[in-house]
C-alpha positions as CSV (number, residue, x, y, z in Angstrom):
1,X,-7.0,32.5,-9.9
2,X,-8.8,30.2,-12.2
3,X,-8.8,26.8,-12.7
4,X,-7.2,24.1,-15.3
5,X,-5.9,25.2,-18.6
6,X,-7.3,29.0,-17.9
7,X,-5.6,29.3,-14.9
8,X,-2.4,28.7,-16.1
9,X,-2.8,30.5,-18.9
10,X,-3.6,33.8,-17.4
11,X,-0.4,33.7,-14.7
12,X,2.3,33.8,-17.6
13,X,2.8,35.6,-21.1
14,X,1.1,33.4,-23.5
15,X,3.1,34.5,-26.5
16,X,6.4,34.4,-25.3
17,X,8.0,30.7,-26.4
18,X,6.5,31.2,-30.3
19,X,8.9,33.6,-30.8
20,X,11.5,31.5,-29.6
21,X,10.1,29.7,-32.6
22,X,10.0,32.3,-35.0
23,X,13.0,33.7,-34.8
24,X,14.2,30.2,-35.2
25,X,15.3,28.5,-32.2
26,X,14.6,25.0,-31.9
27,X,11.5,24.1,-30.6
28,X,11.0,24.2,-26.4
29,X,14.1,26.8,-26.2
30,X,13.9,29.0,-23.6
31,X,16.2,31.9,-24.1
32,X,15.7,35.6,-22.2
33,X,15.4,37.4,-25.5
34,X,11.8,35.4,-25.7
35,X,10.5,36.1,-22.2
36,X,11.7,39.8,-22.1
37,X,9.8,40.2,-25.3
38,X,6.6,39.7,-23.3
39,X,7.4,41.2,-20.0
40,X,6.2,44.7,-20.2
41,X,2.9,43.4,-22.0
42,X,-0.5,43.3,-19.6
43,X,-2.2,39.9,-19.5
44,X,-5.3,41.7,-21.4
45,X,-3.1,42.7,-24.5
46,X,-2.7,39.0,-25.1
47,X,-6.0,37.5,-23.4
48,X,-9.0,39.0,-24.7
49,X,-12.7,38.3,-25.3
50,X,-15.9,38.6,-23.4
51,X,-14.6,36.7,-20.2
52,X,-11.7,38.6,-19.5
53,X,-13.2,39.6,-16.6
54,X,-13.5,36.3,-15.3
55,X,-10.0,34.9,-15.8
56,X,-11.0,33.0,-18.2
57,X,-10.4,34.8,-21.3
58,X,-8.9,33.4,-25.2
59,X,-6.0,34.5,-27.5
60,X,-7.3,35.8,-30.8
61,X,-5.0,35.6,-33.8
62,X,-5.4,39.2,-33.7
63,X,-3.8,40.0,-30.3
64,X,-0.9,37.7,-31.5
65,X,-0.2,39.9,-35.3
66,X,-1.1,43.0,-33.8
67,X,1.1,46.2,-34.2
68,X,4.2,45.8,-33.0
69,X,3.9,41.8,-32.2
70,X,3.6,39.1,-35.0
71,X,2.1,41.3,-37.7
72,X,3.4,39.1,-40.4
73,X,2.3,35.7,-38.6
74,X,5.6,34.1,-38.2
75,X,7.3,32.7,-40.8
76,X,6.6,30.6,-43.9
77,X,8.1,27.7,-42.6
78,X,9.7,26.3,-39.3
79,X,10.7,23.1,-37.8
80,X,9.2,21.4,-35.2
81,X,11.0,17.7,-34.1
82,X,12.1,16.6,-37.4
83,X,9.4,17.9,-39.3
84,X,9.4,20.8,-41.5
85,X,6.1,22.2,-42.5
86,X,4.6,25.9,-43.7
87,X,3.4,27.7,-40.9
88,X,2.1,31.4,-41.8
89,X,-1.1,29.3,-43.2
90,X,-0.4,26.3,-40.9
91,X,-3.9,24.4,-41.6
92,X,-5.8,27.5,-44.0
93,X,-7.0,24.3,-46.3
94,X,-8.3,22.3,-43.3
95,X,-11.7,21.8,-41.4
96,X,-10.6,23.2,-38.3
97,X,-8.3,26.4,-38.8
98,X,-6.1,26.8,-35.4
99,X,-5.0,29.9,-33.9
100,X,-2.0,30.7,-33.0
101,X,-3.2,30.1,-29.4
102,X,-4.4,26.1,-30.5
103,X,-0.6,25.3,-31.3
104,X,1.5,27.6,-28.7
105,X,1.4,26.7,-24.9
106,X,2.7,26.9,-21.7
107,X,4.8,24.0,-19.9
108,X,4.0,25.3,-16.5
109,X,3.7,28.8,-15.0
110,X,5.6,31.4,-16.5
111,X,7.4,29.2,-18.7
112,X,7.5,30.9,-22.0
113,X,5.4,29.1,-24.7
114,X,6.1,26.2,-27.0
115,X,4.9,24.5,-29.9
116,X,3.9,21.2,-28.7
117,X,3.5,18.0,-30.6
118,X,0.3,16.9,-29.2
119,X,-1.5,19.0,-30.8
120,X,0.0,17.9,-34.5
121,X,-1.3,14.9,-33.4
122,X,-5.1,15.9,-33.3
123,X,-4.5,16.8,-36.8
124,X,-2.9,14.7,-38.0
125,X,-4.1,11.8,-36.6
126,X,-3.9,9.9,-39.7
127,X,-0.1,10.1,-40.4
128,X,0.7,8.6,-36.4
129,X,-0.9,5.3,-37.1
130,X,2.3,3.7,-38.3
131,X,1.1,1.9,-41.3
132,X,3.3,3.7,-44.1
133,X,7.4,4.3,-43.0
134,X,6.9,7.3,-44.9
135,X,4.5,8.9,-42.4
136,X,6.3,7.8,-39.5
137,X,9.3,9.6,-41.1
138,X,8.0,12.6,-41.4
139,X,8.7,13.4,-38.1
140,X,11.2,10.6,-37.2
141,X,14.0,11.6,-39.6
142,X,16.2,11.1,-39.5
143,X,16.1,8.0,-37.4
144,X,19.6,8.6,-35.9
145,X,18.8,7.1,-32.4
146,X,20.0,3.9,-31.4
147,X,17.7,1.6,-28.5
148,X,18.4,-2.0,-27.6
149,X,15.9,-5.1,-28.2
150,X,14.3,-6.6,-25.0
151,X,18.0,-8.7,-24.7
152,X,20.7,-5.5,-25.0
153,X,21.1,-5.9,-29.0
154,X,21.2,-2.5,-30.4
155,X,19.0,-1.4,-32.9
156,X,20.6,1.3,-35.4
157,X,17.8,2.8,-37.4
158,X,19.4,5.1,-39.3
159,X,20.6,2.2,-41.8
160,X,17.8,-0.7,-41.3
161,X,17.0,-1.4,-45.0
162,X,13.7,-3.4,-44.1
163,X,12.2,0.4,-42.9
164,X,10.8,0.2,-46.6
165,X,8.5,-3.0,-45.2
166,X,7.1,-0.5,-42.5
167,X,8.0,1.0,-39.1
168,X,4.9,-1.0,-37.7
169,X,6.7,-4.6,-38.4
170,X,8.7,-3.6,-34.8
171,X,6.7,-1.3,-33.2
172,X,3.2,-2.8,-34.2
173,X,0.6,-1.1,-31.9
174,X,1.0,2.4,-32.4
175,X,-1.6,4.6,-30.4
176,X,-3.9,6.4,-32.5
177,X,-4.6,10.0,-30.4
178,X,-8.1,9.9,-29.4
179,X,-10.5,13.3,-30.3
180,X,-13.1,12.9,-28.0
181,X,-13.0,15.5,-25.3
182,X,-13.1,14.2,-21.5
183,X,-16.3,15.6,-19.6
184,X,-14.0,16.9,-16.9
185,X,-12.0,19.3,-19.4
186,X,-15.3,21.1,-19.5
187,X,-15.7,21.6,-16.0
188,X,-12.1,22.9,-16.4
189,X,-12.9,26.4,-17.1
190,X,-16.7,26.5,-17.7
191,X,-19.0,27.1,-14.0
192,X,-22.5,25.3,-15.6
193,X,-23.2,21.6,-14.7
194,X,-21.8,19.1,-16.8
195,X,-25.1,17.9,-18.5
196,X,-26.0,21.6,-19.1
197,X,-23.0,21.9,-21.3
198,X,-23.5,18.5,-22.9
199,X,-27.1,19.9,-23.7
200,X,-25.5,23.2,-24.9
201,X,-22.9,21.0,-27.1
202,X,-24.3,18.2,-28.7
203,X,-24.5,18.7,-32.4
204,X,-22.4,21.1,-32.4
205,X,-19.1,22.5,-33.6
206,X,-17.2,24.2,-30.8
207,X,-13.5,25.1,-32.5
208,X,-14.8,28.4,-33.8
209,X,-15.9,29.2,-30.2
210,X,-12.5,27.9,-28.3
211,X,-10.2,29.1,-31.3
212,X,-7.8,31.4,-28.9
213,X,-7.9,28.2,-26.9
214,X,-5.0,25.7,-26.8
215,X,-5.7,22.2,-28.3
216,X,-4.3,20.4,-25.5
217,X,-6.3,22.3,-23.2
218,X,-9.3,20.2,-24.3
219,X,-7.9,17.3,-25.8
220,X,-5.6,14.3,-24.3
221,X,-1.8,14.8,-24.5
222,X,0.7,12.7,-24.8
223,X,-1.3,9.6,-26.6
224,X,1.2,9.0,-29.4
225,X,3.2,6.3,-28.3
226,X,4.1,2.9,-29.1
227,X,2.3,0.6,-27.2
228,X,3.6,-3.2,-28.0
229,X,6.7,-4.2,-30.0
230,X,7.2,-7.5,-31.9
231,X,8.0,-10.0,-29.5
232,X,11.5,-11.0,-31.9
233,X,12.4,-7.4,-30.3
234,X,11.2,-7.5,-27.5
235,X,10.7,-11.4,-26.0
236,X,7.7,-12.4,-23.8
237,X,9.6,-15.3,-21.8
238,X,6.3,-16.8,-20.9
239,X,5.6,-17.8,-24.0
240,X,8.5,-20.4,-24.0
241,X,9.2,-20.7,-20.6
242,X,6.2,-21.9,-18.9
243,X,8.2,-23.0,-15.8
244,X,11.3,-21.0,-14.0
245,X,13.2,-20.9,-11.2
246,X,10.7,-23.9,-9.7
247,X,8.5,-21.6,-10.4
248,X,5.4,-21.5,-12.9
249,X,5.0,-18.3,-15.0
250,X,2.0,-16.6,-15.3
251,X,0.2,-16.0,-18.9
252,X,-0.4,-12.5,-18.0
253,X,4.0,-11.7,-17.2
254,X,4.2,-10.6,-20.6
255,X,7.5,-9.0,-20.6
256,X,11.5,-9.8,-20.3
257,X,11.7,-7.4,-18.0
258,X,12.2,-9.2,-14.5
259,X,13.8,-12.2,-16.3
260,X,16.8,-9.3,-18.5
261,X,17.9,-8.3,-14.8
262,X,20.0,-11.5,-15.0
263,X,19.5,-13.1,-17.8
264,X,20.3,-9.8,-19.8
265,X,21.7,-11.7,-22.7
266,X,20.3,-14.7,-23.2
267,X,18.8,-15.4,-26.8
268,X,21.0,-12.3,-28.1
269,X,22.4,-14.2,-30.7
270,X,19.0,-15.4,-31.6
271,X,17.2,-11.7,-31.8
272,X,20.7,-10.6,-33.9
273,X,20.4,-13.7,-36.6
274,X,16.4,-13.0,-36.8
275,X,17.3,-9.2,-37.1
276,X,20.0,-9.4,-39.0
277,X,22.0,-7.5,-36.3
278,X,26.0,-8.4,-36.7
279,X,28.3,-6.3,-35.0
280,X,30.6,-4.5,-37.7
281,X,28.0,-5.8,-40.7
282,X,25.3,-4.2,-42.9
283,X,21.7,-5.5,-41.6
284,X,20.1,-8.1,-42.9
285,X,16.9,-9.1,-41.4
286,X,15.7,-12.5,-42.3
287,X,13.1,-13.0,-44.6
288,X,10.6,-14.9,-42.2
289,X,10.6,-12.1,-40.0
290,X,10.1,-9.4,-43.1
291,X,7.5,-11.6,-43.5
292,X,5.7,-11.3,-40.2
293,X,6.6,-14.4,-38.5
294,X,7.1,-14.6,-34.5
295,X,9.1,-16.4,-32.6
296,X,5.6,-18.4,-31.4
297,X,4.9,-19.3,-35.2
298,X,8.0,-21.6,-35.1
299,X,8.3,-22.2,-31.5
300,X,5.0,-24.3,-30.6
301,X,4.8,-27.1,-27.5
302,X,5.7,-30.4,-27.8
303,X,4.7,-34.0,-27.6
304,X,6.9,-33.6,-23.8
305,X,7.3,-32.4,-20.7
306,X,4.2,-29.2,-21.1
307,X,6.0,-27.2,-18.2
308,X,9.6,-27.3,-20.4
309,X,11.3,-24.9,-22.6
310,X,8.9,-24.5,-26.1
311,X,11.4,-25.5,-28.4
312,X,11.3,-24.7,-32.3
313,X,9.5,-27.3,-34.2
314,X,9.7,-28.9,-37.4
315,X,5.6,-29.8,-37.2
316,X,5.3,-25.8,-37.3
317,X,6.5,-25.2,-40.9
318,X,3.4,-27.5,-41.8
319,X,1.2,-24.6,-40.0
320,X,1.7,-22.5,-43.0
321,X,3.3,-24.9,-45.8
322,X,2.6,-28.2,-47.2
323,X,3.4,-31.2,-44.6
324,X,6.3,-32.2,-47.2
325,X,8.0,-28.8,-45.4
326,X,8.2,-31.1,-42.2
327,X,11.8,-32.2,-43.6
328,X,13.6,-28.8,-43.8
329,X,14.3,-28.2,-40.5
330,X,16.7,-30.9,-40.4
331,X,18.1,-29.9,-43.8
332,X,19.0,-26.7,-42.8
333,X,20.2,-27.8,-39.4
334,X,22.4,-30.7,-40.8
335,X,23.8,-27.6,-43.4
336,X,24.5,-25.6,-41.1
337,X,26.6,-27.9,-38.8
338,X,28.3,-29.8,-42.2
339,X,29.3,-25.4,-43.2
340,X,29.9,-24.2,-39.7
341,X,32.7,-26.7,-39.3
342,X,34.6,-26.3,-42.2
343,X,34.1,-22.7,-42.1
344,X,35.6,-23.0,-38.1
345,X,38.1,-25.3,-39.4
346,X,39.6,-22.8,-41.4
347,X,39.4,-19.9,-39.4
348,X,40.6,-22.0,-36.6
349,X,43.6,-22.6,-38.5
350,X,44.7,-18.8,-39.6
351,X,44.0,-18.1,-35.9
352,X,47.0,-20.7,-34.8
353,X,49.5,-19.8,-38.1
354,X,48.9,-16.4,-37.5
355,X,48.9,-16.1,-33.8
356,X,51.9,-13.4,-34.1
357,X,50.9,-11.9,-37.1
358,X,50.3,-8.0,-37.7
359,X,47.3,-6.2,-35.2
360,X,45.3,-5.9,-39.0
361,X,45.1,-9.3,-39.5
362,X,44.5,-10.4,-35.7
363,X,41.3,-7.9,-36.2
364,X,40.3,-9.6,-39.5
365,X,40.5,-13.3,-37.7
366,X,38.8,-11.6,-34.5
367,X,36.0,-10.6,-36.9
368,X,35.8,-13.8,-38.7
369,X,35.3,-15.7,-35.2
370,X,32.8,-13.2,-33.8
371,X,30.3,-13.7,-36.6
372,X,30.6,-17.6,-36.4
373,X,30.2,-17.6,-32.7
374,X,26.7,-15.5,-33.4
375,X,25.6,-18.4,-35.7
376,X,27.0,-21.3,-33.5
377,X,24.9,-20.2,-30.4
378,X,21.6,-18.2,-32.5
379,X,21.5,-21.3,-34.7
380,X,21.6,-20.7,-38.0
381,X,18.1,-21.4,-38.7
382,X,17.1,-18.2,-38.0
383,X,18.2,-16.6,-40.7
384,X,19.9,-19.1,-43.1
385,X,20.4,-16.1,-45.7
386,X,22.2,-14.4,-43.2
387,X,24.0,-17.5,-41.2
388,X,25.1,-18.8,-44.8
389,X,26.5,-15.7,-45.7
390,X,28.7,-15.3,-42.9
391,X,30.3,-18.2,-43.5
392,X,31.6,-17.2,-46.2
393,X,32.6,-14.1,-45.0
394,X,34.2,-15.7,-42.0
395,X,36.4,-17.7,-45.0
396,X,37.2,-14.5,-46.9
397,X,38.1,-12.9,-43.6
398,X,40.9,-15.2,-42.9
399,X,42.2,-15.2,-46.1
400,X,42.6,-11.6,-46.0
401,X,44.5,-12.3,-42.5
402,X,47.0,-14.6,-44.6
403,X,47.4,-11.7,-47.0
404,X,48.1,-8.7,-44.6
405,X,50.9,-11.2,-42.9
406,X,52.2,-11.9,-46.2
407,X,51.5,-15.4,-46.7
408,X,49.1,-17.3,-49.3
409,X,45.9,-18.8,-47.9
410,X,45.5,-21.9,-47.9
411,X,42.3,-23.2,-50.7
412,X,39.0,-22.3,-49.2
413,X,36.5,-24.7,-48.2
414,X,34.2,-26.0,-50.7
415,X,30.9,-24.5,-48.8
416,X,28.5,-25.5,-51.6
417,X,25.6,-23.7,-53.5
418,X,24.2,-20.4,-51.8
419,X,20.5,-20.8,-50.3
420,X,18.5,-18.7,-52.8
421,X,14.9,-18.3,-52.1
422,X,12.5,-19.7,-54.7
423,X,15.0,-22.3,-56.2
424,X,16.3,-26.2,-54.7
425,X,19.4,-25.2,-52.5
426,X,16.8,-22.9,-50.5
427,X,15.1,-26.0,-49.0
428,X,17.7,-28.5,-49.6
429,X,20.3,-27.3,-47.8
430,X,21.9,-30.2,-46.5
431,X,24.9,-31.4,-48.3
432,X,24.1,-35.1,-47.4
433,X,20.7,-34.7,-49.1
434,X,21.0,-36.4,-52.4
435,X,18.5,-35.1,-54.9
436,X,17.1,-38.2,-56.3
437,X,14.4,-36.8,-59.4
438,X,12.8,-39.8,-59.6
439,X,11.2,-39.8,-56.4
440,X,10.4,-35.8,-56.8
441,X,6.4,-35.2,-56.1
442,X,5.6,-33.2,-59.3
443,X,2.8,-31.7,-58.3
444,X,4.1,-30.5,-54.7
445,X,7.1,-29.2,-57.1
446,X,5.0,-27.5,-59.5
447,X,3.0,-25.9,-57.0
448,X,6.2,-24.7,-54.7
449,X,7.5,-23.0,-58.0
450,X,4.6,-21.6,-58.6
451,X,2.9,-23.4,-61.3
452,X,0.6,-25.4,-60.4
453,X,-1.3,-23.5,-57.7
454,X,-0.1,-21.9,-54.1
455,X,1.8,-23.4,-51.8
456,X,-0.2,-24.0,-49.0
């Protein structure tokens, strides 16, 4: 028996798994109807060519639509992971025009055959980079599965509205499949010396010689994967914690790995406020990560202790704004408090009025306190669109728990203008902060609003 890809190929029916295919199972189905199909057939109906004799031999289209087999090629179209795509002329219009052999192959053995998506990915090598949701989504649609960030937050893609911004802003190094063919796959099935086939090869186009030959057999599998997430998803603890345990981290222990075995949910509540990630909400991510920032943009060392914690700080806003931006941080952090309370205030108080009230409303206050207990320990900073909004909702929340008991709420807080991005209450959040015009820097102004240059 033969070595490598021929050698597998020639103990097993090579046919037998497309039409598991084209009669429409799902792709990798094994059923009985497909490996009977092929039992009676002798390897040589199916493998032919001049090295037959040697074990070594291709699949021709031919063999495949010959009488009584595949004579109309299949079907127009099938479905292979999400992707639906014509198949009787699968790649006529392209460069390299695959058999029905380049597509189809075994697992292992007598496995009957499958259509495998490592070799879409020699093809279409172009559409697996990552950098357009759409062609991610051609094959990941729908995105129905659910994984957890690096700190147990789950991750429902099916309704993440920032997909339009691009798969890649999570999953940011996605690995290109390489085409260059490994010296060794030669030596696979061909007896000359490697540098005699290099001499016979170079230059030269070999598909229409290997075209009853799997892709796979020749090229890499399994290449197309994600190779580094963002580390808001996925946290690199040495980045921040440069000493743990009395012990000082490495720069190269670039995962949460070790450290999520006990400390599974710590910063949760900040990877949900920077995700926008509620439980029992619609997402909404904040706008500084849309944007590309990291958790390293904000969190920089400082003046202290260099083996503490790296803390957020305001110095970093001046890294990619104007030093005047030095100030925000502590507006938004003394908004945040001055909201949080009253917000707490007043859900605290439903909670104790209506601490025998109906199960509906008891869900409504249990709500209302879930989301402000996300925002109390994330800190609102993260996402101030998101942190702002939920107070509100909190508020609204326990109104709606006075209702379903059947008792008037009490007034709602007075939780001030809504941050909105581009105008005054966006930066000057606190509602100690007295706008005083007269000191106003016009030209910083101008610029920030856009009219008198960028803001940088």
């Amino acid at each position: 028996m033969s070595r490598g890809f021929v050698g597998w190929l020639m103990r097993g029916p090579l046919i037998a798994a497309a039409l598991a295919l084209l009669v429409g199972c799902s792709p990798g189905v094994r059923t009985k109807n497909a490996r009977a199909a092929h039992e009676q057939l002798a390897c040589a109906a199916c493998h032919q060519g001049d090295r037959a004799e040697r074990g070594r031999a291709s699949v021709p289209v031919e063999a495949c639509a010959a009488s009584g087999c595949h004579t109309d090629r299949g079907p127009e179209s099938v479905q292979l992971a999400n992707a639906v795509f014509g198949h009787r002329n699968h790649g006529a219009s392209g460069a390299i025009r695959p058999a029905c052999a380049g597509c189809h192959t075994h697992d292992r053995g007598e496995e009957p055959l499958r259509a495998s998506v490592d070799t879409c990915a020699l093809c279409h090598i172009g559409e697996l980079s990552g950098e357009k949701p759409q062609q991610c989504q051609l094959c990941h649609r729908p995105t129905a599965h659910v994984n957890f960030t690096s700190q147990g937050v789950p991750v429902p893609h099916s309704s993440l509205p920032w997909l339009e911004t691009g798969c890649i802003r999570c999953h940011y190094d996605v690995a290109r499949p390489p085409v260059l063919v490994p010296n060794r796959r030669c030596a696979a099935c061909h007896a000359q010396r490697t540098d005699q086939l290099l001499a016979a090869g170079i230059g030269t186009d070999l598909h229409p010689t290997h075209s009853g030959v799997t892709c796979t057999s020749c090229h890499e599998t399994g290449t197309h994967r994600v190779l580094a997430m963002s580390s808001a998803v996925a946290l690199v603890c040495a980045d921040c914690h440069r000493l743990a345990h009395g012990l000082t981290l490495p720069d190269a222990w670039s995962d949460a790995t070790t450290c999520a075995q006990c400390h599974r949910t710590v910063h949760a509540a900040q990877q949900r406020l920077l995700l926008g990630l509620l439980p029992g909400a619609s997402a909404a991510p904040s706008p500084k990560f849309i944007a590309g920032i990291t958790c390293r943009s904000c969190h920089i060392q400082g003046r202290g202790d260099p083996t503490a914690a790296i803390r957020g700080q305001a110095e970093a806003c001046a890294g990619c704004h104007r030093t005047e931006y030095t100030q925000v941080l502590r507006w938004w952090r003394e908004g945040l408090a001055a909201r949080g309370r009253l917000a707490d205030d007043y859900v605290g108080r439903a909670e104790r009025g209506l601490a025998h009230a109906s199960d509906s409303a008891r869900v409504l206050l249990a709500g209302a306190r879930g989301m402000l207990e996300v925002v109390r320990e994330g800190g609102g900073q993260h996402n101030l669109d998101l942190s702002d909004a939920v107070f509100r909702e909190s508020v609204r929340r326990a109104q709606e728990a006075y209702r379903a008991s059947g008792r008037p709420p009490p007034p709602a807080p007075d939780l001030g203008t809504r941050p909105h991005a581009g105008l005054c209450s966006y930066c000057h959040y606190s509602a100690q902060e007295l706008w005083d015009f007269d000191r106003m820097s016009a030209p910083f102004h101008e610029a920030v609003l856009g009219r008198g240059g960028p803001d940088s």
